[in-house]
C-alpha positions in Angstrom: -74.5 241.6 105.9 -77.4 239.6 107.4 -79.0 237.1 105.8 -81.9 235.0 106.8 -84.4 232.3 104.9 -88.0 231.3 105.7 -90.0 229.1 103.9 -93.6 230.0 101.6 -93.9 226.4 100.0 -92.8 223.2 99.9 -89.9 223.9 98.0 -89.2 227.4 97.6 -87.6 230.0 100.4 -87.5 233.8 100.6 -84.4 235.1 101.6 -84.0 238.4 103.5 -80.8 240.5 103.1 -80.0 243.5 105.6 -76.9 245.4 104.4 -76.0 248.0 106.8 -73.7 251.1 106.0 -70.7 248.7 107.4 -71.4 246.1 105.2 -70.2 248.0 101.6 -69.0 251.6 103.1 -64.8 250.9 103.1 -65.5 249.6 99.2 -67.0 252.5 98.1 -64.2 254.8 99.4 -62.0 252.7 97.8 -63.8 252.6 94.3 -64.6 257.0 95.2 -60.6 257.2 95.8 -60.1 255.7 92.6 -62.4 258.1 90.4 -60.7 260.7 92.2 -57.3 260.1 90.7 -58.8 259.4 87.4 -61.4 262.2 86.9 -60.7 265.1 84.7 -62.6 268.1 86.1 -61.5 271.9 84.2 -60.2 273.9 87.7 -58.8 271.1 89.5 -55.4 269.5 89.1 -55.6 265.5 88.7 -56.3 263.6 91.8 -56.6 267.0 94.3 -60.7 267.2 93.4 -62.3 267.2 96.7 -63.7 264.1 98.0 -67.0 265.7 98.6 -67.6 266.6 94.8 -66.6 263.7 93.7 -69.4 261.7 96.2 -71.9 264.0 95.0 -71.3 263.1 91.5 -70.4 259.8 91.9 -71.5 258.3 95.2 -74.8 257.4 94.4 -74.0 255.2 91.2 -70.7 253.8 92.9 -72.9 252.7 96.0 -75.4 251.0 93.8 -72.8 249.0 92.0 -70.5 247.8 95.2 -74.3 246.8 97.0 -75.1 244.8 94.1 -71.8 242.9 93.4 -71.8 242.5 97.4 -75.3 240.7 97.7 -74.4 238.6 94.3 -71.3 237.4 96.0 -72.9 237.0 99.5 -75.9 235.1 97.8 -73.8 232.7 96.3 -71.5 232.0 99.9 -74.8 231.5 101.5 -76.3 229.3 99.3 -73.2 227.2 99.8 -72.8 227.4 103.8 -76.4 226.2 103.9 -75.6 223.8 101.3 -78.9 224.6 99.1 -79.8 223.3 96.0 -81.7 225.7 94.3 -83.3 225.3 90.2 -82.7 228.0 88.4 -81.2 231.4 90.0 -82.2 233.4 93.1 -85.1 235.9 91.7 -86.1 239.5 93.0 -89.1 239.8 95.3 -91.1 242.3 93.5 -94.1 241.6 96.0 -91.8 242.8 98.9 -89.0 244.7 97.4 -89.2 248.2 97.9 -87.5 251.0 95.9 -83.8 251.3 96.7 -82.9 255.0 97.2 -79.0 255.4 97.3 -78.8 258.9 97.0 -80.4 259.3 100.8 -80.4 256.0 102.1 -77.7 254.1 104.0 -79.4 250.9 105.0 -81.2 248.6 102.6 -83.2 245.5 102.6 -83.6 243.3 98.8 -85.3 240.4 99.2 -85.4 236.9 97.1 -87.2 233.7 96.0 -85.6 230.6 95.6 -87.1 227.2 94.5 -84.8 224.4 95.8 -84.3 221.0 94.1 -86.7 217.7 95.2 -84.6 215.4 97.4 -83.5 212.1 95.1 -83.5 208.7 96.3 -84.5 205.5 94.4 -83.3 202.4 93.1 -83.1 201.1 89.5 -83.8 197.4 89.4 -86.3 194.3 87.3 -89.5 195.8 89.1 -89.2 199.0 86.3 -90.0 195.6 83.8 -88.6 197.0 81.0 -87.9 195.3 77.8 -84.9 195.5 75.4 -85.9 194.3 71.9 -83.9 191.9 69.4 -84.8 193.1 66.3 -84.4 190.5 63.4 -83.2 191.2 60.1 -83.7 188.8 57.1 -82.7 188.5 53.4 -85.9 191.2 52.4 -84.2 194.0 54.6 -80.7 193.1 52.7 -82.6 193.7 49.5 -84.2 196.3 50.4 -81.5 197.8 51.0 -79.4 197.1 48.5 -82.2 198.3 45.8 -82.2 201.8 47.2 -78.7 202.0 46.9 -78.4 200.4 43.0 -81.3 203.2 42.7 -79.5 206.3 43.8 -76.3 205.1 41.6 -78.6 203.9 38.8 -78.9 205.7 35.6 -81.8 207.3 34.0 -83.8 206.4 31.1 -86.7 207.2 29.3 -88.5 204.1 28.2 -91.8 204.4 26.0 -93.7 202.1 28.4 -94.7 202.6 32.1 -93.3 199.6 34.5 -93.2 199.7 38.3 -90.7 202.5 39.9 -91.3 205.0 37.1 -92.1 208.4 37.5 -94.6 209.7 34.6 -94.7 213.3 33.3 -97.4 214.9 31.5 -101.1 216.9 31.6 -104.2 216.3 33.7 -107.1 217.4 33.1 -110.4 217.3 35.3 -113.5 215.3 33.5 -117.4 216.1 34.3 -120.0 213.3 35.0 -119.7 212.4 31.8 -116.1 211.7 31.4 -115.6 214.9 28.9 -113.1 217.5 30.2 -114.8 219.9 32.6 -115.2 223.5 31.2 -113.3 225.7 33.6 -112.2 222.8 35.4 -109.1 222.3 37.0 -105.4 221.3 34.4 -102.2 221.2 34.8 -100.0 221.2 31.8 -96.8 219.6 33.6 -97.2 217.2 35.9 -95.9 214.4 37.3 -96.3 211.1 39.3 -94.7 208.0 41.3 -96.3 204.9 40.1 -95.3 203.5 43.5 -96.7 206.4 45.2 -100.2 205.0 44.0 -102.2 203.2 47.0 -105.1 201.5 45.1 -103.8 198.4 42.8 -106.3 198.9 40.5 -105.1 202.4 39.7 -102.0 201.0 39.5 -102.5 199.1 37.2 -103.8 201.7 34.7 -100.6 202.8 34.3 -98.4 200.0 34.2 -97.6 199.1 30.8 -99.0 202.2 29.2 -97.0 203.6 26.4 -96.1 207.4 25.9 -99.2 209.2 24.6 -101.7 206.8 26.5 -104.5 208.5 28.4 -105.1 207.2 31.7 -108.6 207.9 33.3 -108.5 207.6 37.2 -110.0 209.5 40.8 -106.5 211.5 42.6 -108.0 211.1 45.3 -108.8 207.0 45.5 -105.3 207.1 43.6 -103.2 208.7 46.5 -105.2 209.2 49.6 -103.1 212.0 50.7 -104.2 215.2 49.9 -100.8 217.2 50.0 -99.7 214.3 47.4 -103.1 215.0 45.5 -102.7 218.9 45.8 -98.9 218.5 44.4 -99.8 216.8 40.8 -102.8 219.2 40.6 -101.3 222.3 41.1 -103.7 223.4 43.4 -102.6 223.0 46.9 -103.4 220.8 49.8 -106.4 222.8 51.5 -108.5 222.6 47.6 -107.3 219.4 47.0 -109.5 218.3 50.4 -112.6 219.3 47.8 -111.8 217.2 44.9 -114.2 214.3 44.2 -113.8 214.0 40.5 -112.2 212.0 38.1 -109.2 212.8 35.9 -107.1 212.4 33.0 -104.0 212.1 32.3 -101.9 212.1 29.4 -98.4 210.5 29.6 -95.7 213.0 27.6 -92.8 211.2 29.0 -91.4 208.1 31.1 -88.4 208.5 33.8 -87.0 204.5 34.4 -83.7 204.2 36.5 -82.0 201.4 35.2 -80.4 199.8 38.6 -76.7 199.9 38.9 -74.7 196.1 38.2 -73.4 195.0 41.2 -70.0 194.6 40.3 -66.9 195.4 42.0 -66.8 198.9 41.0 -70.6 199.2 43.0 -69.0 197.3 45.5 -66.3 200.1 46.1 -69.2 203.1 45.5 -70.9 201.8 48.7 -68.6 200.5 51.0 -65.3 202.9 50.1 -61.8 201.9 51.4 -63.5 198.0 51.8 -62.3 195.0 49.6 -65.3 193.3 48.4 -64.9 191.2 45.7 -68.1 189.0 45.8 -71.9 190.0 45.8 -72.3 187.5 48.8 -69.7 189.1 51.3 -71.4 192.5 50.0 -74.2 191.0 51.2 -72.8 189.6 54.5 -71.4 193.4 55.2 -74.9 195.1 54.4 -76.3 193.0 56.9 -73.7 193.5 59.7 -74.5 197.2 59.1 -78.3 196.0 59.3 -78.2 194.9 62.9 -76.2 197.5 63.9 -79.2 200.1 63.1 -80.9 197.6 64.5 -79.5 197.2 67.7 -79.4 201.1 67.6 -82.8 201.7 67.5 -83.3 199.1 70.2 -81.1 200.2 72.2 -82.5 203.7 72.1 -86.1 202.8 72.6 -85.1 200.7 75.8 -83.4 204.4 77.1 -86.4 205.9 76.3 -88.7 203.5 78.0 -86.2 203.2 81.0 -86.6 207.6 81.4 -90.2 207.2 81.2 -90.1 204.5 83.9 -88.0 206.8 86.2 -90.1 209.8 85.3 -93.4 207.6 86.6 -91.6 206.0 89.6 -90.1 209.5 91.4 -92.7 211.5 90.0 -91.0 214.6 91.5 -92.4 217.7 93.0 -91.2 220.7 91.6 -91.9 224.3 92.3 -93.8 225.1 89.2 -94.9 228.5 90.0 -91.4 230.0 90.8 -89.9 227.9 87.7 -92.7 229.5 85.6 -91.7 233.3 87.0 -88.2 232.1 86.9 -88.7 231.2 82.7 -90.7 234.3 82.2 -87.8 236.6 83.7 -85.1 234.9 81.7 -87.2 234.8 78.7 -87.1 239.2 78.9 -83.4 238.7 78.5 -83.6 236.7 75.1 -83.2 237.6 71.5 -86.6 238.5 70.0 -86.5 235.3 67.8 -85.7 233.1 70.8 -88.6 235.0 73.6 -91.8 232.9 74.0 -95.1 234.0 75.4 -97.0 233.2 78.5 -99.5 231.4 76.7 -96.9 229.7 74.7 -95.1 228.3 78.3 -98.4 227.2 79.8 -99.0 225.0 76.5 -95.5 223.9 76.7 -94.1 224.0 80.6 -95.6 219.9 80.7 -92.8 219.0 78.7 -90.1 222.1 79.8 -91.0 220.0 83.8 -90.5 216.5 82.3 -86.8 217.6 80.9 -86.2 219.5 84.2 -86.9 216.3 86.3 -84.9 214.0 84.0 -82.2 216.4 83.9 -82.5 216.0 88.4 -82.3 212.6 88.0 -79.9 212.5 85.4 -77.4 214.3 87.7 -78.4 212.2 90.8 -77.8 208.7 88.9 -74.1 210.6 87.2 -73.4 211.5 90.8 -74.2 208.3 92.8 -72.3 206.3 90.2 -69.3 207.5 88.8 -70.6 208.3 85.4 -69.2 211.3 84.9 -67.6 211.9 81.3 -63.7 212.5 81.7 -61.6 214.7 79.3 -60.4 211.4 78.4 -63.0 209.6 76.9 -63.9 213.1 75.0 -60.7 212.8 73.5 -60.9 209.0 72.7 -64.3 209.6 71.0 -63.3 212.4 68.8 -60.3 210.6 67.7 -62.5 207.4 66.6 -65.0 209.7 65.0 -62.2 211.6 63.1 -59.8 208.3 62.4 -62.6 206.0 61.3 -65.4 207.6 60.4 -64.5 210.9 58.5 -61.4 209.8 56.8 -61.9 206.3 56.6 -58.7 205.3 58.5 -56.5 207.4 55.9 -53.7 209.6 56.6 -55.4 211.6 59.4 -56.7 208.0 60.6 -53.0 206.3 61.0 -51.0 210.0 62.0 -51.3 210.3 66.0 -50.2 213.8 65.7 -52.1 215.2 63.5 -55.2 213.8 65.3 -54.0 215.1 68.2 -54.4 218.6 66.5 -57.3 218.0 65.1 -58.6 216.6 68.6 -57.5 219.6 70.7 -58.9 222.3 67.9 -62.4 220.4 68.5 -62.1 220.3 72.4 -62.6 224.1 71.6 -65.8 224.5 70.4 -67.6 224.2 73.7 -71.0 223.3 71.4 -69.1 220.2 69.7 -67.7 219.1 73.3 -71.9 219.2 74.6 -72.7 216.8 71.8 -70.0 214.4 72.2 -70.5 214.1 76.2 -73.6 213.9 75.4 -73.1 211.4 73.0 -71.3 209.0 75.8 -73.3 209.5 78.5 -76.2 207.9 76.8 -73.9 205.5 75.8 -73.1 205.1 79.9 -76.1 205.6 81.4 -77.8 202.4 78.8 -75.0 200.4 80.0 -75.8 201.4 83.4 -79.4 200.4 83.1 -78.9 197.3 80.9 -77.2 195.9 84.1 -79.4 196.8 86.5 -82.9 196.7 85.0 -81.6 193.1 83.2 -84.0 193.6 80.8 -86.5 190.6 79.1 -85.5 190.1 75.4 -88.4 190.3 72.8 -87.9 188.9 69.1 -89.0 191.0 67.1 -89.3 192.0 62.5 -87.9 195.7 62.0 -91.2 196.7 60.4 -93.3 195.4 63.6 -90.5 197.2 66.0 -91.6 200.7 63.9 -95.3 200.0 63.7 -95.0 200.0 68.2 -92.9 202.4 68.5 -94.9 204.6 66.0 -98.4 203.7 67.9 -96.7 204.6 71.0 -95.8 208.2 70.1 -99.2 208.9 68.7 
């Protein structure tokens, strides 16, 4: 078999395979010998049906099957020799490729497109001037916090006056100009609302320290300022509630309080199980450890971020978009119908699909150049300190070696699980990696600051 390349872009080839009657001719007699010992023709005795019958009812289809197994195998030695890397897989010229006729022909040409991968070469150093921020937890995070948690193991109650953090049930009821009930106008018999959820204080403060049958006069929409929250208590659905301009009542049936849980030592053991804490202060000490921890976290992920959209910027790689377009649409025919996307959807979306593809090339390039490929063994270590520490708390499983051995090689496995772990570490790698060579600047900064950034720089 011949094989030659030429280029049509930048970075994409067409290669040009010749297969001769030589090339594929001593495999098909072999594969037509073998169909002759196994076919079951009535009037011939097994394996003495003549050769020519059994090319005339076999030849073409056993042809077309050796040729194609031939030029997958060839393709792929080829692509070696010349030591090409190509994105994606080689894909069928349809411009070129003419209609194969193995019934008649002997000689065939196929011809392919390939788009090859940018060539890689930068260095990761201060001039990307990224920073790594210290975020700063104080005693208001610790309570914070710690309220949420005596919430969710609170109890209950049902007090007969509204204070902060209640939730009020009851009916609403849509007034006129006048503040009388609107005929025809819009009620709900059971509702409900957050006093916290309410944005304007002086709304607020209607309800705090209203008793059970008080009437409360007030405007949803001032109240709440969202109109999916608005839509909710009405009854009426988000798109309506963008209509509403009037004003309400509402009549308190019934008060929902959660009493927050004592911190004692048997709170102590509800949040922090397996731990001996026998004081409120090292409770206190231990929330906050697990504070900066998140903290560092987030930090620590944001500088990764930053640090990939750096690269991105710097290399700003070529790619060969229109062959990794045709290249997507052809593996897209082979999808599930749940999974297949359209052309329109890929143009809307194949900015983002090029940004993964070029992190993904330099990714592999920075892995490759510095020894940060994930070995078996730190897949194993990482499982075993998920499974000893976290999910069993350092119990039996946690302090048995064999068992978590077991467990560790059932896990190894699940090829999915084995992604997200290596996954897992080579972030973990590849932000120690840049954390050395970017040496980043360190910016102080409060945890509700560090979100309000990081959520202006997403919008």
């Amino acid at each position: 078999m011949n094989i030659t390349q030429k280029s049509t872009g930048d970075l994409t080839l067409q290669l040009s395979l010749q297969v001769v009657e030589s090339d594929y001719l001593e495999e098909v007699n072999k594969s037509l010998s073998q169909y002759r010992k196994q076919a079951n023709i009535p009037g011939f005795r097994p394996g003495k049906i003549p050769m020519g019958m059994i090319k005339k009812m076999y030849g073409e289809s056993v042809t077309a099957d050796v040729v194609s197994k031939m030029i997958g195998d060839e393709l792929d030695k080829y692509l070696a020799e010349q030591k090409l890397s190509i994105l994606g897989q080689p894909m069928p010229d349809n411009e070129n490729q003419k209609p194969i006729d193995f019934k008649n022909e002997k000689d065939y040409d196929f011809y392919y497109n390939i788009g090859l991968k940018p060539e890689i070469d930068f260095e990761i150093d201060k001039s990307l001037g990224i920073d790594v921020y210290n975020i700063m937890s104080d005693d208001d995070d610790v309570e914070k916090y710690l309220t949420d948690i005596r919430t969710k193991l609170g109890k209950q109650t049902n007090p007969e006056v509204v204070s902060e953090g209640d939730v009020v049930m009851g009916s609403i009821k849509e007034l006129d100009e006048d503040g009388k009930a609107l005929e025809g106008g819009i009620e709900n018999a059971k509702t409900s609302l957050s006093v916290d959820f309410i944005k304007l204080k002086t709304i607020k403060s209607k309800f705090i320290g209203k008793k059970v049958g008080a009437e409360v006069k007030f405007n949803p929409k001032k109240a709440f300022k969202n109109d999916a929250e608005v839509g909710s208590m009405l009854g009426i659905g988000m798109e309506k509630a963008k209509d509403i301009s009037s004003d309400f009542i509402f009549t308190i049936a019934e008060v929902s309080h959660i009493e927050l849980a004592e911190m004692n030592e048997e709170f102590f053991a509800q949040v922090y199980e397996g731990a001996i804490i026998k004081t409120e202060e090292e409770l206190r000490e231990k929330v906050a450890a697990d504070i900066e921890k998140t903290f560092k976290a987030e930090s620590e992920k944001k500088f990764f971020n930053d640090v990939i959209a750096a690269l991105l910027k710097k290399t700003d790689l070529n790619l060969p978009d229109e062959f990794l377009k045709n290249w997507i649409i052809e593996s897209n025919k082979r999808e599930e119908d749940d999974k297949k996307i359209s052309v329109e959807e890929l143009e809307q979306q194949y900015d983002s699909y090029r940004d993964s593809l070029r992190w993904q090339l330099i990714e592999e390039y920075l892995v490759v150049n510095n020894d940060l490929i994930v070995k078996e063994q730190e897949l194993r270590d990482f499982i075993q300190g998920i499974l000893g520490l976290q999910a069993f708390g350092g119990g039996e499983m946690g302090s048995n070696q064999e068992i978590l051995d077991q467990v560790t090689d059932s896990v190894m496995q699940n090829k999915e699980e084995v992604k997200k772990v290596s996954d897992q570490i080579m972030e973990q790698k590849l932000t120690k990696f840049f954390m050395d060579k970017v040496s980043p600047g360190e910016v102080n900064m409060k945890y509700d600051d560090f979100v309000e950034m990081v959520n202006k720089q997403v919008k």
